[in-house]
DRENTI-827206 format. One record per residue (C-alpha): x, y, z; residue in three letters. Coordinates in steps of 0.001 Angstrom, whole numbers, padded with zeros to 6 digits, always signed. Last residue first. Layout:
BEGIN
XYZALA;...
//
This chain:
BEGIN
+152750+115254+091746UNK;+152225+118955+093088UNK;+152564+119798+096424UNK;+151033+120933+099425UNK;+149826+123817+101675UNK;+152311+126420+100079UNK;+151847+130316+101206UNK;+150093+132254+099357UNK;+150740+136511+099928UNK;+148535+139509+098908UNK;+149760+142766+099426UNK;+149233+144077+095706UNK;+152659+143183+095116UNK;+152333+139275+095526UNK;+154425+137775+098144UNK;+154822+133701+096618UNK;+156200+131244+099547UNK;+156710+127796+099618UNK;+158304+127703+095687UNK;+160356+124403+095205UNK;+164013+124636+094836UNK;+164583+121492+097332UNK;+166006+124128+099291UNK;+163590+126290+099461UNK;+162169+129096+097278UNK;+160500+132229+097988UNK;+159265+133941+095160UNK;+158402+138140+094663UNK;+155262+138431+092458UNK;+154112+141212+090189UNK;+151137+141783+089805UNK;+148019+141640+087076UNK;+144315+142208+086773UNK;+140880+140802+085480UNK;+137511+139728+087483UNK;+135177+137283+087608UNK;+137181+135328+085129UNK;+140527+136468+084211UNK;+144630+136786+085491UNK;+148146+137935+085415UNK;+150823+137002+087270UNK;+154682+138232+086297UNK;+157029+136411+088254UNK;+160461+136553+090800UNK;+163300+135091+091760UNK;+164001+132080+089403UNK;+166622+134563+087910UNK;+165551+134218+084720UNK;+162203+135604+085876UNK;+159358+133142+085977UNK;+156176+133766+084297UNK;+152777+133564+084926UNK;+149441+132409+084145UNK;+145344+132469+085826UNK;+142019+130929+085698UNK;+138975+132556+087398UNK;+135331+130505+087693UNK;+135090+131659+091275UNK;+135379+127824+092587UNK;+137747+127008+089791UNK;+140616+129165+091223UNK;+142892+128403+088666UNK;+146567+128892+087806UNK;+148968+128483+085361UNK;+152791+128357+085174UNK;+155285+129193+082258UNK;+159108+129201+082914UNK;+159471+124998+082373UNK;+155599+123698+081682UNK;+153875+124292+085511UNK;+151028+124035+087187UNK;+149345+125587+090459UNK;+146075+125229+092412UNK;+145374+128396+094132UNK;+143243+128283+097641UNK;+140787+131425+098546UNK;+140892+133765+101571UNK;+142792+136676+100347UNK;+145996+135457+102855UNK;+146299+133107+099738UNK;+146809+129308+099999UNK;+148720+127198+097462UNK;+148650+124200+096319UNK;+150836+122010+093897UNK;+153436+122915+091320UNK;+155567+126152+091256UNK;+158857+124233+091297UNK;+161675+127175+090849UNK;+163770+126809+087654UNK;+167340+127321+087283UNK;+168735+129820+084583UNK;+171548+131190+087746UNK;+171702+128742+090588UNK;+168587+129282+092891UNK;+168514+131180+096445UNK;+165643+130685+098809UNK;+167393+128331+100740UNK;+170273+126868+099167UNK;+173257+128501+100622UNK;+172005+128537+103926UNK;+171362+124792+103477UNK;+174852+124323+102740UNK;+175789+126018+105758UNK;+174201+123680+108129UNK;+175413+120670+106881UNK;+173219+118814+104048UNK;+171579+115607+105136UNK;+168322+117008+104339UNK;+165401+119214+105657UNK;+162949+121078+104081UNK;+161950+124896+104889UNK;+158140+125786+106156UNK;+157164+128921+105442UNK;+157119+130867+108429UNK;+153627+130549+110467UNK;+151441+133479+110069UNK;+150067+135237+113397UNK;+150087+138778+112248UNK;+146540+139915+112961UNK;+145540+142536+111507UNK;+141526+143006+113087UNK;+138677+141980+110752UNK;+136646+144955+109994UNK;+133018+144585+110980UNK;+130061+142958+109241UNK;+126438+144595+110875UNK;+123454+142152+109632UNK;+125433+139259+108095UNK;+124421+137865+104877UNK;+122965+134335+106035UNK;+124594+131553+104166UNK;+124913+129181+107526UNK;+121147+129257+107930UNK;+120450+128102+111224UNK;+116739+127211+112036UNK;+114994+129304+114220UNK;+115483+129633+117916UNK;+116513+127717+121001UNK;+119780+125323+120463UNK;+120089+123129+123685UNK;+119604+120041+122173UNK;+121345+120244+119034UNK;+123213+117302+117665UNK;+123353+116473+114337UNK;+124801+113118+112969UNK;+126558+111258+110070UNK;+125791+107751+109503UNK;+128128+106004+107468UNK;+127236+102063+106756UNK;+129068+099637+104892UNK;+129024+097936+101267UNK;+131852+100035+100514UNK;+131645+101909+097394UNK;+127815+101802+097330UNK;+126909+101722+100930UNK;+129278+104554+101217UNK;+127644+106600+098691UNK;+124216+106219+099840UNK;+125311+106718+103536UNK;+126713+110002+102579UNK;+124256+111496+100279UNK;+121442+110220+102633UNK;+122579+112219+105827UNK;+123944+115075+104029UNK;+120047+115654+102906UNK;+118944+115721+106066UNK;+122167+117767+107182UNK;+120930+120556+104719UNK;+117300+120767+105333UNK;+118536+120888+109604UNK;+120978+123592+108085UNK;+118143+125732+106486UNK;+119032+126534+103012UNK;+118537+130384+102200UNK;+121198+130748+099647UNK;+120573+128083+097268UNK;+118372+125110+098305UNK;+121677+122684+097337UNK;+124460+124959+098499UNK;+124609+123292+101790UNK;+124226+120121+100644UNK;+126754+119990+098068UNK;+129743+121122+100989UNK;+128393+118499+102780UNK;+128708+115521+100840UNK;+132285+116463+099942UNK;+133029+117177+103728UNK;+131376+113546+104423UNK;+132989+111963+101627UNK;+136525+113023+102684UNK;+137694+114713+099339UNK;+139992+113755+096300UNK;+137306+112945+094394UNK;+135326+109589+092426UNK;+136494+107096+095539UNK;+135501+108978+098385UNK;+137260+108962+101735UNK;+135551+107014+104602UNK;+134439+107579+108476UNK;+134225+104871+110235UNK;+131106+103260+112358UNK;+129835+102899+115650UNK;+129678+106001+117882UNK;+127943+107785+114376UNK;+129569+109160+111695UNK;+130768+112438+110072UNK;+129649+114775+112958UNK;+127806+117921+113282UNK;+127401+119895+115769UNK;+125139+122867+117222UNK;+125562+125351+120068UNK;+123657+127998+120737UNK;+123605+126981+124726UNK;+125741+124451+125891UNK;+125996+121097+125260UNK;+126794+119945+121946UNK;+129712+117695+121969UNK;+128310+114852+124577UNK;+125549+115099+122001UNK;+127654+114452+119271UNK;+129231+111529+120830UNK;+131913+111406+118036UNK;+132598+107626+116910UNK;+133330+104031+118321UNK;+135445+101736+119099UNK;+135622+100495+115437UNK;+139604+101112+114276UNK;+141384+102454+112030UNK;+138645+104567+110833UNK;+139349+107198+107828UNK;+138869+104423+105780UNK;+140893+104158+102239UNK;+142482+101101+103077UNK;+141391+099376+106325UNK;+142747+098888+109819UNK;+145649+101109+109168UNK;+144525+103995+106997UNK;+145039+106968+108808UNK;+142000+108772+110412UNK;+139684+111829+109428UNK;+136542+112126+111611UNK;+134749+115278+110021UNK;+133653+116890+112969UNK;+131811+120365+112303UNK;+131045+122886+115310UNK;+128550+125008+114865UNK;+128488+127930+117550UNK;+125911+130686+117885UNK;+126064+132754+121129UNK;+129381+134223+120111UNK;+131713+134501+122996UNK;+134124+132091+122440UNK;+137024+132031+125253UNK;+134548+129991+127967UNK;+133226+127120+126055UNK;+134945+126547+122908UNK;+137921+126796+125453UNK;+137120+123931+127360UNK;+136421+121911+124833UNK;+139759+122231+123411UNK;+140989+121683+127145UNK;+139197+118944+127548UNK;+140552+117182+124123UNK;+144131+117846+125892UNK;+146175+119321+122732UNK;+149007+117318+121897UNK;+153175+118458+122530UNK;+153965+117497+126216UNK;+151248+115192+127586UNK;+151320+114071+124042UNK;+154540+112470+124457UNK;+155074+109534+122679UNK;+152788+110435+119522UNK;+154931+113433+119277UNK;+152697+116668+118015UNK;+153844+118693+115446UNK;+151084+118931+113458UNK;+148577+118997+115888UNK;+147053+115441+117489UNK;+144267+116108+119943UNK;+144485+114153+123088UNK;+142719+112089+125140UNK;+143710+111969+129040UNK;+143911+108035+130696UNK;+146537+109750+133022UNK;+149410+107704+131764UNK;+148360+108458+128026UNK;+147769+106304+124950UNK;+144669+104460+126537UNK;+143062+107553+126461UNK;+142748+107168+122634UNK;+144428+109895+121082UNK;+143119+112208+117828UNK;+143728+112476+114284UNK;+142905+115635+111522UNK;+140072+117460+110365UNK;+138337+120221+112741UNK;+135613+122613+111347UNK;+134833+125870+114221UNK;+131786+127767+112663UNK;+131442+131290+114815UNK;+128395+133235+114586UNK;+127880+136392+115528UNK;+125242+137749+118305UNK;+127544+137409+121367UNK;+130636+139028+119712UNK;+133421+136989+118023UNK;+136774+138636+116498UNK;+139086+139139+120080UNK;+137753+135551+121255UNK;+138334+134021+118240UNK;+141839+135371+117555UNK;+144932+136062+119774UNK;+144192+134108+122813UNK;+141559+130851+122282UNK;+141201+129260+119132UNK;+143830+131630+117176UNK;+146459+130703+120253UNK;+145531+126968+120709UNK;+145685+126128+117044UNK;+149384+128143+117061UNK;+150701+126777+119918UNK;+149637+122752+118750UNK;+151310+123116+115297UNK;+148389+123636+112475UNK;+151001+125600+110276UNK;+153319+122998+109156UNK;+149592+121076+107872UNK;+146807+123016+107780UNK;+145528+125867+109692UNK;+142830+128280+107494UNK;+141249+130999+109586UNK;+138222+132737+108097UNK;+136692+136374+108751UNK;+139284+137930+106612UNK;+137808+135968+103464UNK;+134402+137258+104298UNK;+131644+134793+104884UNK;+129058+135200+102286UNK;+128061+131382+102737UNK;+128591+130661+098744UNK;+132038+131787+097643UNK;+133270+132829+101080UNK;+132248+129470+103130UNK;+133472+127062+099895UNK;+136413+128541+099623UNK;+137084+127919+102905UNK;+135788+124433+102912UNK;+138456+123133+099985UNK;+141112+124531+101971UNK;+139759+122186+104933UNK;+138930+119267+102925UNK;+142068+120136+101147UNK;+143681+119873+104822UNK;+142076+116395+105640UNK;+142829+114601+102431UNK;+145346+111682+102552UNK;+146811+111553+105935UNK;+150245+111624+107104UNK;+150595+109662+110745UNK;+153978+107620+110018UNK;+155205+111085+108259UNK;+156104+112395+112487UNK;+155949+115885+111407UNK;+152818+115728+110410UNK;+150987+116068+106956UNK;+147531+115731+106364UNK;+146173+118133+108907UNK;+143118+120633+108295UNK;+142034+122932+110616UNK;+139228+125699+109906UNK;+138493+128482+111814UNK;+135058+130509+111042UNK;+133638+134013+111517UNK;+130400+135763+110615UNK;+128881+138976+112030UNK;+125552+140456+112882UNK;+123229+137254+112475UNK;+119952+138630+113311UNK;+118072+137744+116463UNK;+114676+136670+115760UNK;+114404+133478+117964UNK;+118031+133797+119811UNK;+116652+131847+123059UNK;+119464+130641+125533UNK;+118758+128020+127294UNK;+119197+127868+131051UNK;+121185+125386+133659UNK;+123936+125526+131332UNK;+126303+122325+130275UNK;+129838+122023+131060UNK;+131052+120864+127476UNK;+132764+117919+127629UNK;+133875+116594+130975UNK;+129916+116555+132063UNK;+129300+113832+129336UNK;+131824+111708+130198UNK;+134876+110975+127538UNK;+135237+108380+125408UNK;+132569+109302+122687UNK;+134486+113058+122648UNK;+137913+111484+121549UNK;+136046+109643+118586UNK;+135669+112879+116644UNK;+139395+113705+116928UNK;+139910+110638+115513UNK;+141901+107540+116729UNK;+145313+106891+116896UNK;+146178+103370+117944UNK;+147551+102302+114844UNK;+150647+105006+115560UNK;+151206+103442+118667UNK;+151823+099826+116898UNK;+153926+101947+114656UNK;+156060+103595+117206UNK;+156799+099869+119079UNK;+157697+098528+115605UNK;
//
């Protein structure tokens, strides 16, 4: 009982910044910075997206295929390249790795002054009143509700880093407040102490944000889709004036989408918000093909794929991991995502498996070896081909790995029903 009652007191990243003085935030500059005319040179974005945790008490429903669902999104309409794009959900989005693509390995070896970096965060957060020191946290994958001193994120160092590791002049962060459902099914508020204080968020020259609610309300899922309405909302909005829609057109047009929709299902307000006080310049418009695109730098910071755990001893998972019985079949359902940039969505009818990747119109099959070891993909749409694919199964025998041979490699972000 004493976990759960901590567990209901998880808030959202989003709400972490209304509970925390302005001046611990973002330290603000003295001076503007005025970009009026500057080109966009290069594009980059990192995406996290948690549904799953290690502690299953704080599983959400749809934060990383918001994420997932974003990514495709950014490089099928934005022009952002698929190298220029992080993905983190679930196993993957532990608190080393987040802090290491954010600020050590990544961002701040990609991002140049005149780029643009989009940072979109989905997953829980700490109320202060959680910690000793009164410090709010952000909850990673693996982090222990009991210790977050220990194993979450401190929201001021996030911040922090934004700030000083991120050199790109043009920042948008996006705040989709995704919580469990404790006070209230289907909310992604579980409780009303308020929201994201976006302007606490956006101080700081270039820098722009966008949150899913204000201080006072929740955040909801939708009831048609399996998406956060906000992300759903926005993802619509962006692509609604076509290729040269103006964020500030977009948001407006968020704005009414979401409340409409949640006044409608819920009979309650959402009122997502824009902050950007200390953006100079035109307009931002996120699908902007940039100016002078460079080579993403090879990067191998991958997590492994993740391995379940049972009551088996330690040898008979050995045994089982990756290795199936002879004229056993491998579970291909669920989701999958591709180091190419774009998210697979898997089914399955015994040997025979199909794919799609409805966002570029392509559809996909394969076939599993006897062995349950390896396939043979093939696929249509935008464009045609074929490979060979080398499967790595866990114990369970589901698939959590596929290495394609034409270098590309998905690696499981959930699964099927």
């Amino acid at each position: 009982m004493k976990k759960i009652l901590k567990f209901k007191c998880l808030v959202s990243v989003a709400l972490l910044f209304a509970l925390l003085p302005l001046n611990c935030v973002f330290a603000a500059e003295e001076s503007d910075l005025d970009i009026s005319g500057t080109p966009i040179k290069d594009k980059w974005a990192l995406l996290v997206g948690i549904s799953k945790f290690q502690n299953s008490s704080m599983n959400l429903k749809y934060a990383a295929k918001d994420a997932a669902d974003f990514r495709d999104f950014l490089v099928g309409k934005c022009n952002f390249a698929p190298d220029h794009i992080k993905l983190v959900t679930d196993e993957g989005a532990t608190k080393d790795r987040i802090l290491d693509i954010l600020g050590d390995s990544w961002l701040p070896r990609v991002a140049l002054p005149e780029d643009l970096v989009l940072i979109f965060i989905s997953s829980h957060g700490s109320p202060s009143s959680m910690d000793v020191a009164g410090v709010n946290y952000l909850v990673a994958h693996d982090t222990n509700p009991d210790k977050l001193f220990t194993t979450g994120i401190p929201i001021q160092h996030l911040a922090a880093t934004i700030k000083e590791r991120v050199h790109s002049n043009r920042v948008l962060v996006i705040l989709d407040a995704c919580h469990s459902g404790g006070a209230a099914e289907a909310s992604k508020g579980l409780r009303r102490v308020g929201n994201v204080d976006a302007a606490a968020v956006a101080q700081g020259a270039g820098s722009i944000v966008i949150c899913s609610s204000s201080k006072s309300e929740s955040s909801w899922e939708a009831k048609n889709k399996p998406n956060g309405v906000f992300t759903s909302a926005l993802m619509e909005s962006l692509k609604a004036g076509g290729s040269t829609t103006k964020l500030r057109d977009a948001f407006n047009l968020l704005k009414d989408k979401v409340q409409q929709q949640v006044v409608s299902e819920r009979g309650v307000t959402q009122t997502p918000v824009l902050e950007a006080t200390r953006w100079k310049g035109e307009d931002l418009i996120l699908a902007a093909v940039p100016t002078a695109p460079r080579p993403a730098p090879k990067i191998d910071d991958e997590p492994a794929a993740p391995v379940r755990t049972s009551s088996s001893s330690s040898s008979e998972k050995t045994q089982a991991v990756g290795k199936m019985s002879q004229g056993a079949i491998p579970d291909m359902a669920g989701d999958f995502a591709g180091t190419n940039g774009f998210t697979y969505h898997y089914w399955q009818k015994g040997r025979s498996c199909g794919w799609a990747m409805p966002l570029l119109g392509m559809t996909g099959s394969g076939e599993i070896s006897a062995d349950g070891k390896k396939m043979e993909s093939k696929w249509w749409g935008a464009v045609s081909g074929s490979c060979g694919v080398d499967l790595e199964v866990d114990q369970d025998g589901k698939v959590v790995k596929m290495n394609c041979d034409n270098g590309t490699i998905l690696t499981r972000i959930n699964y099927g029903n």
